[in-house]
VEXDRENGU-387185 format. One line per field, with one value per residue: x negated, y negated, z negated of N, C-alpha, C, O in turn; residue number from 1. Coordinates in nm, 3 decimals. Each point is the difference from the previous one (the first is absolute). Layout:
BEGIN
n.X = (X / ...);
n.Y = (Y / ...);
n.Z = (Z / ...);
ca.X = (X / ...);
ca.Y = (Y / ...);
ca.Z = (Z / ...);
c.X = (X / ...);
c.Y = (Y / ...);
c.Z = (Z / ...);
o.X = (X / ...);
o.Y = (Y / ...);
o.Z = (Z / ...);
num = (NUM / ...);
END
This chain:
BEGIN
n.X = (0.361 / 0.216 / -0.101 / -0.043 / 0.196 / -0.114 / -0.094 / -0.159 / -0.209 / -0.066 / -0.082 / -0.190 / 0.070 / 0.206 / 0.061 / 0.011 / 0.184 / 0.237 / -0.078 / 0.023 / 0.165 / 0.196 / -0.027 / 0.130 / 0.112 / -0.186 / 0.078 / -0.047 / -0.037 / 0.149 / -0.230 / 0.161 / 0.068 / -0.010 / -0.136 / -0.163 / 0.201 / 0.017 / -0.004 / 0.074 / 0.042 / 0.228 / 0.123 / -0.011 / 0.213 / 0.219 / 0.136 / 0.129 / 0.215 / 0.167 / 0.058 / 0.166 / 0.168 / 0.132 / 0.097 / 0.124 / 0.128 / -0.059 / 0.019 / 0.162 / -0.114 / -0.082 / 0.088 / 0.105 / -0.021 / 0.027 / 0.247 / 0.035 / -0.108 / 0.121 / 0.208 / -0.092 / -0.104 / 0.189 / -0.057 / 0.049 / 0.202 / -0.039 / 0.246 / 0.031 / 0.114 / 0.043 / -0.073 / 0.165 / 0.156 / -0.119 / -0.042 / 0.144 / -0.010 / -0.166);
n.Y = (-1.446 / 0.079 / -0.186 / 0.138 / -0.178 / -0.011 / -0.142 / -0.088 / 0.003 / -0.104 / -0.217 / 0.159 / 0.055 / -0.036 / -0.235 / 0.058 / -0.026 / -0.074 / -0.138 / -0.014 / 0.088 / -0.162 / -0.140 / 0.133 / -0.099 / -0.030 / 0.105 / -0.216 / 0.110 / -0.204 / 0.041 / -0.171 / 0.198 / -0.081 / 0.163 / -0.094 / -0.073 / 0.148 / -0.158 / 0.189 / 0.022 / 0.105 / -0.060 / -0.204 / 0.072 / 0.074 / -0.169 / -0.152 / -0.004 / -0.017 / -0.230 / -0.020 / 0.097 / -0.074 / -0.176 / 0.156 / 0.117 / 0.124 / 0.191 / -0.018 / -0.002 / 0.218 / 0.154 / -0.005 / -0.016 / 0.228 / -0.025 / -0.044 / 0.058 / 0.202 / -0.027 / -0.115 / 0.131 / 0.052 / 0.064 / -0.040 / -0.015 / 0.015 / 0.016 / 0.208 / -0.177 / 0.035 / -0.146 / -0.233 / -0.036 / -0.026 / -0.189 / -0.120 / 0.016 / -0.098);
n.Z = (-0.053 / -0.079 / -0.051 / -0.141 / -0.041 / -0.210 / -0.105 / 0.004 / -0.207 / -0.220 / -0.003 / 0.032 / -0.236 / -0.039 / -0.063 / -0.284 / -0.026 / 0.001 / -0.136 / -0.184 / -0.108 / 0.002 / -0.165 / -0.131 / -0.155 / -0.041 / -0.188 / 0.015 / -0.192 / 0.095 / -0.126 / 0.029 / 0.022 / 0.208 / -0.043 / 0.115 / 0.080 / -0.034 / 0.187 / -0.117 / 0.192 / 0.005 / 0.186 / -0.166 / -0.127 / 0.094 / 0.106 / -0.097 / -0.153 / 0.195 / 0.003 / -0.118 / 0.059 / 0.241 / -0.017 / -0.039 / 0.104 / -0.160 / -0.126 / -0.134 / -0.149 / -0.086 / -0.114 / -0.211 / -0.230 / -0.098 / -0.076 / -0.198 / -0.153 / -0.070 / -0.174 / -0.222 / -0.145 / -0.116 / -0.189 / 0.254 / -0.109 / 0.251 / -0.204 / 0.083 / 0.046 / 0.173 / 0.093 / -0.017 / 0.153 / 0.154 / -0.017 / 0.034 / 0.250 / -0.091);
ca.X = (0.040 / 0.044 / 0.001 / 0.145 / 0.035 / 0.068 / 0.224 / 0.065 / 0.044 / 0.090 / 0.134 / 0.053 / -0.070 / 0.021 / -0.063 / -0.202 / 0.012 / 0.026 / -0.120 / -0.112 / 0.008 / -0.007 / -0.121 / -0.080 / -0.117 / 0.048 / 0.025 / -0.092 / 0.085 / -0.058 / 0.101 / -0.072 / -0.090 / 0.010 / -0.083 / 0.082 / 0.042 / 0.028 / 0.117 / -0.030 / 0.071 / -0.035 / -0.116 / -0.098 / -0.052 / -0.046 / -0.132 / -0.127 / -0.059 / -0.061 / -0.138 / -0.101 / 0.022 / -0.118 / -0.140 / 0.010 / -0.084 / -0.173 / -0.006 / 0.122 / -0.054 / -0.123 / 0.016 / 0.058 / -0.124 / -0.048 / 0.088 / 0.041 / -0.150 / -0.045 / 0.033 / -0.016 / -0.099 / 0.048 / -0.028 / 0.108 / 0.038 / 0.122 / 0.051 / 0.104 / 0.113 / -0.028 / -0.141 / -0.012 / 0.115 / -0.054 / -0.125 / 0.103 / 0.057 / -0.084);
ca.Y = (0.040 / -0.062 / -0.002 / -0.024 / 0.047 / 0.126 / -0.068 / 0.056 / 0.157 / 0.047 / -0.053 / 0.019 / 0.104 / 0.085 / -0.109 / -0.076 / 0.172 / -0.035 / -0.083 / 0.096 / 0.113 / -0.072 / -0.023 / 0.110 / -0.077 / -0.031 / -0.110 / -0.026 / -0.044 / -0.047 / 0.021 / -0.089 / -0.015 / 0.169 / 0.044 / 0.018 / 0.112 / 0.075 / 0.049 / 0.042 / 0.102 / 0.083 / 0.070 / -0.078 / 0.035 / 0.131 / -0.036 / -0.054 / 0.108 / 0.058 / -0.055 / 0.021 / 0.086 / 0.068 / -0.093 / 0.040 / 0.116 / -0.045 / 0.072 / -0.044 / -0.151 / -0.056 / 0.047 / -0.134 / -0.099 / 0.050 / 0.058 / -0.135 / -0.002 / 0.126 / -0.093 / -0.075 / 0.084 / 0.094 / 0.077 / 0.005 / 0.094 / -0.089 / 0.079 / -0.090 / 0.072 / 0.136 / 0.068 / -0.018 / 0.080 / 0.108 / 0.035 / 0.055 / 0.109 / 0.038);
ca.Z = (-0.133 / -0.053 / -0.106 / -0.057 / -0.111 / -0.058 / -0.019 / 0.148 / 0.038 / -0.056 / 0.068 / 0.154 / 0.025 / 0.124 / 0.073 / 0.048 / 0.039 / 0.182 / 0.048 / 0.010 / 0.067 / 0.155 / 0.013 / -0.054 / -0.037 / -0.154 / -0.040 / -0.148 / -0.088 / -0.096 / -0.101 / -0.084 / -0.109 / 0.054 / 0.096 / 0.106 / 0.033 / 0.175 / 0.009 / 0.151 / 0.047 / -0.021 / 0.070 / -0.035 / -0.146 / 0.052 / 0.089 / -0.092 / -0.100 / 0.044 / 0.033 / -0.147 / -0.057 / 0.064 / -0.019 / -0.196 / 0.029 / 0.070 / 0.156 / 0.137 / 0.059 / 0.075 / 0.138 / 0.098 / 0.104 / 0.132 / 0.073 / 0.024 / 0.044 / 0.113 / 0.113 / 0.052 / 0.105 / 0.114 / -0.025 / -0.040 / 0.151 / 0.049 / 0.101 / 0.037 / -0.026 / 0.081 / -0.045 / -0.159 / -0.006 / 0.014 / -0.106 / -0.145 / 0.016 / -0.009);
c.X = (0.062 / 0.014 / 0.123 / -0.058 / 0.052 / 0.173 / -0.011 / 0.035 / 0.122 / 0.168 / -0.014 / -0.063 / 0.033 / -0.053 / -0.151 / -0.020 / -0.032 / -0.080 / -0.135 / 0.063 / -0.020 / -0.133 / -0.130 / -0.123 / 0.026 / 0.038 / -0.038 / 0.115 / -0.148 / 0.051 / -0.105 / -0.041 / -0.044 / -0.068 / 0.144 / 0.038 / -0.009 / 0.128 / -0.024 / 0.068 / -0.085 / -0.079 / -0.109 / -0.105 / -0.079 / -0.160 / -0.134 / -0.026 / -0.107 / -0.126 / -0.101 / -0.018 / -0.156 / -0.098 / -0.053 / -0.083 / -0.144 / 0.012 / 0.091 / -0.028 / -0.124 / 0.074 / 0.084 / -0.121 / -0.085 / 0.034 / -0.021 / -0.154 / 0.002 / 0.077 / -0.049 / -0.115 / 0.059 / -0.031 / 0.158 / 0.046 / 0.145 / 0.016 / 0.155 / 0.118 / -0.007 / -0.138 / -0.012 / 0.076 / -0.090 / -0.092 / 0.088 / 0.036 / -0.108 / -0.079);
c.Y = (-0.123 / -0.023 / -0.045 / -0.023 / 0.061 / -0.071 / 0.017 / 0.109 / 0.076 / -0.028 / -0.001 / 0.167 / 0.067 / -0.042 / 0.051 / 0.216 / 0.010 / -0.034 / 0.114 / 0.111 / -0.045 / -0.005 / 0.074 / -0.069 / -0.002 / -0.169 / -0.006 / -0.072 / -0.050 / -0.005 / -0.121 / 0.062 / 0.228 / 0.029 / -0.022 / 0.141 / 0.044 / 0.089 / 0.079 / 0.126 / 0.118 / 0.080 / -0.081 / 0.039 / 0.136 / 0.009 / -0.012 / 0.131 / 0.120 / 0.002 / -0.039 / 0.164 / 0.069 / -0.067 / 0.011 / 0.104 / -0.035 / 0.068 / -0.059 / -0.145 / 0.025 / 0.069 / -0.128 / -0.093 / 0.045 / 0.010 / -0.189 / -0.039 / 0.034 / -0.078 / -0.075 / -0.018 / 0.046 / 0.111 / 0.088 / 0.153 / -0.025 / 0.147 / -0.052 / 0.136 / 0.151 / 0.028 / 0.054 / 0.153 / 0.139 / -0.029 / 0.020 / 0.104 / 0.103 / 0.060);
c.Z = (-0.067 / -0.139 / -0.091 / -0.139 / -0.040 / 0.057 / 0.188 / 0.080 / -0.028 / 0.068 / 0.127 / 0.027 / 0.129 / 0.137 / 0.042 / 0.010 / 0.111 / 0.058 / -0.046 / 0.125 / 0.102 / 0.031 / 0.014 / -0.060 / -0.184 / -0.020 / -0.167 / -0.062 / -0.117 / -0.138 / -0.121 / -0.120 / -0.019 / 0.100 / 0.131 / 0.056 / 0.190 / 0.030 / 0.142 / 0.043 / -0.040 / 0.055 / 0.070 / -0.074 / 0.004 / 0.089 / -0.065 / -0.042 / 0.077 / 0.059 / -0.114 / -0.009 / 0.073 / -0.008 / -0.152 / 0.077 / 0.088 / 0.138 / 0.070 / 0.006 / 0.064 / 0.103 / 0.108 / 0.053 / 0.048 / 0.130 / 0.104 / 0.073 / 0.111 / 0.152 / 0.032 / 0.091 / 0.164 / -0.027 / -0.037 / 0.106 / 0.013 / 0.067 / 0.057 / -0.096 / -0.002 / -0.076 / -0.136 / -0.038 / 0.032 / -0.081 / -0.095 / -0.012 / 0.033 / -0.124);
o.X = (-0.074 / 0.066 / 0.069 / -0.100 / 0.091 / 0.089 / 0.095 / 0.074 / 0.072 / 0.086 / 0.079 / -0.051 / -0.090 / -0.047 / -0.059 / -0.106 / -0.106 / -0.007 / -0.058 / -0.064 / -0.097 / -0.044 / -0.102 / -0.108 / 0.117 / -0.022 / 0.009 / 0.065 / -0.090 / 0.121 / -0.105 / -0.059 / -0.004 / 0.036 / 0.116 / -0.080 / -0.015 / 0.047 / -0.041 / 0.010 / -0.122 / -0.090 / -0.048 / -0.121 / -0.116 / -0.100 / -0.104 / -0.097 / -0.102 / -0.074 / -0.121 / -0.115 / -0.098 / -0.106 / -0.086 / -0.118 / -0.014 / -0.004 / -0.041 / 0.058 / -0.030 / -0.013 / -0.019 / -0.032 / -0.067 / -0.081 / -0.021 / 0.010 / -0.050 / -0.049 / 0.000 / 0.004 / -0.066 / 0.015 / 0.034 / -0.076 / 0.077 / -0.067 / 0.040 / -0.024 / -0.030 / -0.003 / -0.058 / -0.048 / 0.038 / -0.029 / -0.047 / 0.025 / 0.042 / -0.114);
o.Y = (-0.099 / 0.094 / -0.092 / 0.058 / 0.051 / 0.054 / 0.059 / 0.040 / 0.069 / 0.085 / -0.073 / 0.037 / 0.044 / 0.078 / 0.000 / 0.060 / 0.033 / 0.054 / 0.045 / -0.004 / 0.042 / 0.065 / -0.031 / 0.023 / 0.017 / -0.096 / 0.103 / -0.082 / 0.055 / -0.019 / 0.039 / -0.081 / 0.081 / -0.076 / 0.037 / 0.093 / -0.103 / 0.094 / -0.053 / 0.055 / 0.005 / 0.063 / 0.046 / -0.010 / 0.022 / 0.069 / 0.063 / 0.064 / 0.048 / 0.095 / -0.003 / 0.016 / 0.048 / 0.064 / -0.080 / -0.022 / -0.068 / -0.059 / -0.022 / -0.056 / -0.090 / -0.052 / -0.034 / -0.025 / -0.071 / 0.014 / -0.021 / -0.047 / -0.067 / -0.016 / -0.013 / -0.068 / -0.009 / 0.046 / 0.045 / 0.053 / -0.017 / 0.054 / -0.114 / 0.112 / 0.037 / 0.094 / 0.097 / 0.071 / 0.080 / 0.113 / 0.089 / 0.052 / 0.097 / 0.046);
o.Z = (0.004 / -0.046 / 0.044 / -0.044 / 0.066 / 0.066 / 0.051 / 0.090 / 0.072 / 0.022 / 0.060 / 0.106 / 0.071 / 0.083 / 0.108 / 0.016 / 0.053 / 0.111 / 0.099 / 0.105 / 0.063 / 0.094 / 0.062 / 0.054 / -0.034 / 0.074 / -0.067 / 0.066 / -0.063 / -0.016 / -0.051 / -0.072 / -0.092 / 0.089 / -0.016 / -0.015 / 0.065 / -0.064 / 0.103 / -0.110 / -0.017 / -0.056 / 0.103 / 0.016 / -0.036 / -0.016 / 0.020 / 0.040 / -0.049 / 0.023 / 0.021 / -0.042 / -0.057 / 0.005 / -0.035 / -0.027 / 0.101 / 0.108 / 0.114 / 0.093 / 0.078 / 0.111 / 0.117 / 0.117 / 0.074 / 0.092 / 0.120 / 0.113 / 0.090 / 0.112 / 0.123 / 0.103 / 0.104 / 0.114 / -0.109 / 0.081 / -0.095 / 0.088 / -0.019 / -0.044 / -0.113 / -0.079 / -0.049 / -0.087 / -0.086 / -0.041 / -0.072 / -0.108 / 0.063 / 0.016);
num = (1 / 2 / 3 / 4 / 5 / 6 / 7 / 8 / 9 / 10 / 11 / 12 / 13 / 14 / 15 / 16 / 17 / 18 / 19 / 20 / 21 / 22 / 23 / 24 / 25 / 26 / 27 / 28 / 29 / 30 / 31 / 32 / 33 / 34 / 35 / 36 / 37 / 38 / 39 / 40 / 41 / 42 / 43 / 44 / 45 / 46 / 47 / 48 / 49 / 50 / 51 / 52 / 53 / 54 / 55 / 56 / 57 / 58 / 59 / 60 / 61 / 62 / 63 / 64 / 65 / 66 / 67 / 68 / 69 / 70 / 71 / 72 / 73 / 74 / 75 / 76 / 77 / 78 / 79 / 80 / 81 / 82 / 83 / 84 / 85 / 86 / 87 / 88 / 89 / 90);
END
């Protein structure tokens, strides 16, 4: 993650753009007398929102760390391709 002043940002905006998307990482605009800012792609942004949104819900987070538990146990089932495709179609 790269940090900028506000004046670098400002005078290499397309530059420190290029560099988050390339990167796929944010970048912090520092601002001397202003809560610092984050600079990050759109579908960065999207990511997050969506991952606050299900972890905001009680049931779809215990079921994830149930889910996440259950693997890590092994408490798991390994089908192949084909198998997955007839239980759907089922």
């Amino acid at each position: 993650m790269e940090i900028y002043t506000y004046s670098e940002a400002r005078q290499n905006l397309k530059s420190v753009m290029d560099k988050v998307e390339s990167n796929c990482e944010e970048a912090i605009i520092h601002r001397r007398d202003g809560e610092n800012m984050v600079l990050m792609s759109e579908s960065e942004y999207n990511g997050w929102i969506e991952t606050m949104r299900i972890y905001s819900n009680p049931a779809q987070r215990k079921h994830i760390e149930e889910s996440i538990e259950q693997f890590k146990s092994g408490d798991v089932s390994v089908f192949s391709l084909e198998e997955l495709e007839r239980l759907s179609n089922d």
